[in-house]
N, C-alpha and C positions, 0 to 999 in steps of 0.2 A: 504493500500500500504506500510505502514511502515512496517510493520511485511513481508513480502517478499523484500522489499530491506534491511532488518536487517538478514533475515533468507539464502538469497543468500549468503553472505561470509559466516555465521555461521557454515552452512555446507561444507563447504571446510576446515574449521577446522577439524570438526569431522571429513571428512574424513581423514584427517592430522593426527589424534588420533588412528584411527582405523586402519591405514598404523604402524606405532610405535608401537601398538600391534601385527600386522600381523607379523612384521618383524624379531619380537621377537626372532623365532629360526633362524635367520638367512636367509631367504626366504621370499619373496611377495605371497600368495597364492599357490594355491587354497585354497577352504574351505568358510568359515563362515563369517570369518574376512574379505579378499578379497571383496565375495559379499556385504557384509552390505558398505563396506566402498566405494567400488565403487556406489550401490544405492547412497548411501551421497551426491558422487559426481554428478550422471549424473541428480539428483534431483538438487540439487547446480545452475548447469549450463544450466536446463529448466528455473529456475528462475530463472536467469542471465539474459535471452533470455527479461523476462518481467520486467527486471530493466532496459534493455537498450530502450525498447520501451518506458515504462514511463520516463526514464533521457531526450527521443526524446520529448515529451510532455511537459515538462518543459521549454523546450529553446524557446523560442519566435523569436528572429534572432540572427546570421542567420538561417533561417530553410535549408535551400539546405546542409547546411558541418552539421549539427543537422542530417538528413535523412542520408548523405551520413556515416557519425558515424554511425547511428545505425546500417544501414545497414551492413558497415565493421566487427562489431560487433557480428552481427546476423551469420553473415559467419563461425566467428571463431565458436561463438556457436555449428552450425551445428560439425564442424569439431571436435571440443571437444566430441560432443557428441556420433560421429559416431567409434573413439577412446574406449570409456565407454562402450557401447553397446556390441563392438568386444572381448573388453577386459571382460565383464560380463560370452557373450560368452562361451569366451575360458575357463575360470574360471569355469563355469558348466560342459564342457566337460575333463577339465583333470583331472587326477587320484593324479599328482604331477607334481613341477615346469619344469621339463625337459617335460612333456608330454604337458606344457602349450606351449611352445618354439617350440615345431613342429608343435600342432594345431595353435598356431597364424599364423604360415604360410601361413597356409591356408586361411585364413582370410585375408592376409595382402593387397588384389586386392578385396575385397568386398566392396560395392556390383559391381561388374564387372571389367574388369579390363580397368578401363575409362584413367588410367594413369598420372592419379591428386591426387594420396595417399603419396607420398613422397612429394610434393610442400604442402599437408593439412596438414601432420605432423611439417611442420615450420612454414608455412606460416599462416595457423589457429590460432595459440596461439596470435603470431603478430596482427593479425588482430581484436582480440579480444579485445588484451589491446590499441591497436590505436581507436576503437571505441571508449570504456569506458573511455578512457584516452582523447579524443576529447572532448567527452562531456561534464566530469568534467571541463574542461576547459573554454568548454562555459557556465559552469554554475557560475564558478569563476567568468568570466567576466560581467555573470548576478547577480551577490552580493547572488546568491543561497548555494553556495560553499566557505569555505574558502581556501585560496592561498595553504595550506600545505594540502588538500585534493587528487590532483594529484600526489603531490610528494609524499604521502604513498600509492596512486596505483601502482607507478612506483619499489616504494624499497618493495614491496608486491610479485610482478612479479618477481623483480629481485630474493626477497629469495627463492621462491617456483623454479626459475631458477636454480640457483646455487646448490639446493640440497634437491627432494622432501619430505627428512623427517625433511625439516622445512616448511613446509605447514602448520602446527597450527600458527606459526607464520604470516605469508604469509596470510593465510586466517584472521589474526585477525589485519593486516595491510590493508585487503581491509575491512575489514568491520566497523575498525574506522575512515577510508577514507568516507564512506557514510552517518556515522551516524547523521552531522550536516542537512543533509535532513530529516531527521526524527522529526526534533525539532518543536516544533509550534512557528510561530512568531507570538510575540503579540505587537502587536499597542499599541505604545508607549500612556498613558493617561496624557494630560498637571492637573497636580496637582495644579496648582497654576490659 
C-alpha cells in the first residue's frame, strides 16, 4: 500500500513535468507529450481513488464523516477523471490546438447531456480535496498524521490552483503531505 499512496502524488508530478515540456513551444498539445502526460494523470487519480479508500480504513471513529470523506472524495475522482478521459480524447483526434478547441466541444455534454458538466468542472476538484483533506484530518486527530500534513494538502491545491505549470510542485506538496503514512512504527523497546 505504501508504494501506491507514494506513487498517487508522484504522478501528478510527472504529469507536472511533462505539461512544462509540452508547453515548450508555447501550446498544450496534441501529440506525444499531451498523451503521456495526461496517462500520468488519469493513472495518478485511479490511485487517488485507492488512497482514499484505504485513508477510509485507517480511521477507526468516527467512521460515518471517514465514509462520508471518502465518499466526497471518490466523487471528485470520478469527475477528474471523466475530464482526462475527454481530454485524452480530444488529444487523439486533433491535428493541432485550434482543432483540439472545437473537438472539445463536442465533448463538453459527454456522456449525455445530463447537465451536471459545469457544476463537475468546480464542484469535482472541491470535492476531492474536502475528502482527502477530511481525512487527513481524522487521521491527525488519530496521532496517524502529523498537524502540518493537511496544511501541505491545502497549499498543494492551492498551487496547482493558482497556476497548473506549478503542479510538480503541487504534486510534491501532496505527496510529502502522505509520506508520514508510509513510515513503520516501531514499539518503543524499555532498555532499561
Amino acid at each position: 500500500m505504501n508504494k501506491i499512496l507514494l506513487t498517487a502524488p508522484a504522478l501528478l508530478v510527472a504529469y507536472g513535468i511533462v505539461r512544462l515540456i509540452d508547453g515548450i513551444d508555447g501550446s498544450h498539445g496534441p501529440g506525444l507529450a499531451w498523451t503521456v502526460g495526461h496517462m500520468f494523470m488519469l493513472l495518478g487519480f485511479l490511485l487517488y481513488a485507492v488512497v482514499l479508500v484505504h485513508l477510509r480504513g485507517l480511521v477507526r471513529r468516527p467512521r460515518w464523516q471517514a465514509s462520508v470523506a471518502m465518499t466526497a472524495g471518490l466523487i471528485g475522482v470520478l469527475a477528474f477523471v471523466r475530464v482526462i478521459v475527454i481530454d485524452l480524447i480530444v488529444g487523439f483526434r486533433a491535428a493541432d490546438r485550434p482543432e483540439m478547441s472545437r473537438i472539445g466541444d463536442e465533448y463538453d455534454r459527454w456522456p449525455g447531456n445530463l447537465g451536471i458538466y459545469d457544476l463537475a468542472y468546480t464542484v469535482g476538484p472541491v470535492l476531492f480535496l474536502l475528502g482527502l483533506l477530511t481525512l487527513a484530518i481524522l487521521l491527525v486527530r488519530a496521532h496517524r498524521l502529523p498537524i502540518w500534513s493537511p496544511l501541505l494538502l491545502v497549499l498543494g491545491f492551492v498551487v496547482i490552483t493558482v497556476n497548473l505549470d506549478l503542479m510538480p510542485l503541487g504534486g510534491a506538496l501532496l505527496l510529502a503531505a502522505i509520506v508520514p503514512l508510509t513510515r513503520t512504527v516501531r514499539p518503543l523497546v524499555n532498555a532499561g
